[in-house]
C-alpha positions in Angstrom: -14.2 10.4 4.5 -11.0 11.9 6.0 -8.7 11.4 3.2 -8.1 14.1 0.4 -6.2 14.0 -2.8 -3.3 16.2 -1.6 -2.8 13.9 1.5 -2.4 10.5 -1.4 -0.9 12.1 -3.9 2.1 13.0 -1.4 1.8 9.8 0.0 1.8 7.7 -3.0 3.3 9.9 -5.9 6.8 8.6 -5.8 6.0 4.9 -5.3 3.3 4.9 -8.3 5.6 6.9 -10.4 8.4 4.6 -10.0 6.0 1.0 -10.3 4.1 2.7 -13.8 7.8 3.5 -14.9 9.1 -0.3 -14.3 6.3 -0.8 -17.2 6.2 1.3 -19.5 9.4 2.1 -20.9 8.3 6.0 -22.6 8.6 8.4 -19.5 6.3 11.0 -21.4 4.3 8.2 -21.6 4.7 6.9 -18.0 4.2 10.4 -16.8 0.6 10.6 -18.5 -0.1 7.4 -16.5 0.4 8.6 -13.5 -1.6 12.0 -14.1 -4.6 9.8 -15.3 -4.5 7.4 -12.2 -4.9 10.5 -9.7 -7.7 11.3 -11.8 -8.9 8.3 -11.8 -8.5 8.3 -7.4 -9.9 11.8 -7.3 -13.0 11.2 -9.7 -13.8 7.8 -7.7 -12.3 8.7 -4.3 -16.3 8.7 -2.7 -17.1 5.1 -3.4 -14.0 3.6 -1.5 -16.2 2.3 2.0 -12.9 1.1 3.5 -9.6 3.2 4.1 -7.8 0.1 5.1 -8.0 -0.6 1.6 -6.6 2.4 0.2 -3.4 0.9 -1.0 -4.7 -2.0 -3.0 -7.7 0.2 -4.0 -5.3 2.8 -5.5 -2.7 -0.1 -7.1 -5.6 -1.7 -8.8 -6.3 1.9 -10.3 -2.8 1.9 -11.4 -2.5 -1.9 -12.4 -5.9 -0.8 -14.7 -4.3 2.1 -16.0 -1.1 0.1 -17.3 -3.1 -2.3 -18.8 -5.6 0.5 -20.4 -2.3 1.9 -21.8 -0.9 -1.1 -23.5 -4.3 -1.6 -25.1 -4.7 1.9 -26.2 -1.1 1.5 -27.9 -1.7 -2.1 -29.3 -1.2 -1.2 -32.6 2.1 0.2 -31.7 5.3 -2.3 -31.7 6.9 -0.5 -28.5 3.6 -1.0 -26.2 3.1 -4.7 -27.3 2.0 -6.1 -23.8 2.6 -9.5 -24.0 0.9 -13.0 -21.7 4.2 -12.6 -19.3 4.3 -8.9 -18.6 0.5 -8.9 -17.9 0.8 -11.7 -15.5 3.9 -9.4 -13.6 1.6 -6.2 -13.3 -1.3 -8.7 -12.4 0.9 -10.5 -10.0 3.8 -8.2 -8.7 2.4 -5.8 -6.3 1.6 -6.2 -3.0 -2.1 -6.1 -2.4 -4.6 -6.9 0.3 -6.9 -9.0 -2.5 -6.9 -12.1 -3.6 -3.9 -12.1 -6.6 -5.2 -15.3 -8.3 -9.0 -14.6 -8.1 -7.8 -11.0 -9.0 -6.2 -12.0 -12.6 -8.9 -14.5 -12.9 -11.8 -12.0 -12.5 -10.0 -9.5 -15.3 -9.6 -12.2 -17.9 -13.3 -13.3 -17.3 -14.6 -9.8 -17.3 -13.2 -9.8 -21.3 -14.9 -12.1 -22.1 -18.6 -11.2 -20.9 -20.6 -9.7 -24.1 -20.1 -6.2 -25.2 -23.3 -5.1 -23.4 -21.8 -6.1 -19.9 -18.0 -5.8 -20.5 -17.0 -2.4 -19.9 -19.7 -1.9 -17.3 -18.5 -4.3 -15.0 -14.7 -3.4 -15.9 -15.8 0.1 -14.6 -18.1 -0.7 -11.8 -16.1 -3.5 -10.1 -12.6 -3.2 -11.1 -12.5 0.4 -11.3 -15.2 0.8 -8.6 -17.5 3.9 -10.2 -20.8 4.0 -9.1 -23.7 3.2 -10.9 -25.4 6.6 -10.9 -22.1 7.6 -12.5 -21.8 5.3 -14.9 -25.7 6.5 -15.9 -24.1 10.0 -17.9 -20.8 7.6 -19.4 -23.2 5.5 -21.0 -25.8 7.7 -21.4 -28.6 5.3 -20.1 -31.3 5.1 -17.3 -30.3 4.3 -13.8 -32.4 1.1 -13.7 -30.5 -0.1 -17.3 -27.3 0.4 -15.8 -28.2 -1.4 -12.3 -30.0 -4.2 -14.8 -26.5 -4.7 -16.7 -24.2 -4.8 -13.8 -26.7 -7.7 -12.3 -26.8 -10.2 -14.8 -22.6 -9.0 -15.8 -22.0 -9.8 -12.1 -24.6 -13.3 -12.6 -22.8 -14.4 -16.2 -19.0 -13.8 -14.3 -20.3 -15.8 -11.2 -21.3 -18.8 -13.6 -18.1 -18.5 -15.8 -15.8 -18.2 -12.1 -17.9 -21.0 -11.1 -17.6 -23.2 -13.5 -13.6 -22.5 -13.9 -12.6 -22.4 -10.4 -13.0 -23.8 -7.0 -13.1 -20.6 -4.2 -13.0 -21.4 -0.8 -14.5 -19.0 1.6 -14.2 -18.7 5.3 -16.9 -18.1 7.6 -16.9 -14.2 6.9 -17.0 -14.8 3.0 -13.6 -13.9 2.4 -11.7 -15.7 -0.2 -9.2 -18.0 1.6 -8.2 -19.7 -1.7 -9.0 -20.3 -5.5 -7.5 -23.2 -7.3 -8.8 -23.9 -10.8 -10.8 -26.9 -12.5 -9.5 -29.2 -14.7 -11.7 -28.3 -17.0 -11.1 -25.3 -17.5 -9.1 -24.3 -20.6 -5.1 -25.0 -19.7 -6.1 -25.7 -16.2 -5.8 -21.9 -15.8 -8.1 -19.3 -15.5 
């Protein structure tokens, strides 16, 4: 791949300082963001296949990283992240994926057991390979490869059974509506 970290951090530095800052009020705070999202894109830079996705690869990093950081500080009154200012950093920035199917998918992934949760947060959200994920969890390739199957089959069935996604002929997502039956008609 012909991209290198000096190349997106000149590119992107600015703009991702100024979006982490619009959310978290702290700067010191802010700032520590930002260093752990290009260490984030320079750990994980080998598994992104398409360059054309660089941009909404490396805001979903950063959308990740926010939300990490409000979790991390949840027991702090200033950090509260509250229903409305996830849906902003969910909804706000102006990616190449599918923003509905996108929030969707996050809230899902919470709610998959313990055994699959984080798993499937890293491999598909935050897109680190299995073999990596093998020393983070300290278990066997085939394990992690087992876990990320039936997370990815128990998040199918829970999508599924929430929301209608229409495909095209490629398998892209043209839209996602939700079910009435799902809880609040949201997902």
């Amino acid at each position: 791949m012909s991209l290198e970290i000096n190349t997106i951090h000149n590119q992107f530095y600015i703009i991702l300082g100024r979006y982490i800052k619009a959310h978290i009020n702290d700067t010191d705070d802010a700032s520590d963001v930002l260093q752990e999202v290009f260490i984030k894109i320079n750990e994980n830079l080998g598994s992104l296949t398409d360059e054309g996705k660089l941009k909404s690869w490396i805001f979903t990093i950063t959308r990740n990283s926010i939300i990490d950081y409000y979790r991390k500080n949840s027991n702090n009154k200033k950090s509260e992240l509250t229903d409305c200012m996830m849906q902003k950093i969910m909804h706000e920035t102006d990616l190449d994926t599918s923003e509905g199917l996108d929030c969707c998918l996050i809230k899902f992934i919470e709610r998959l057991p313990e055994d699959y949760r984080d798993i499937i947060m890293d491999s598909e959200i935050h897109g680190i390979k299995q073999k990596d994920l093998t020393e983070k969890y300290s278990l066997a390739y085939p394990s992690i490869r087992s876990r990320v199957q039936r997370g990815r089959s128990k998040l199918k069935e829970m999508l599924l059974d929430c929301c209608s996604i229409e495909l095209d002929r490629r398998g892209n997502i043209m839209n996602v509506t939700s079910k009435k039956s799902c809880s609040g008609g949201k997902c």
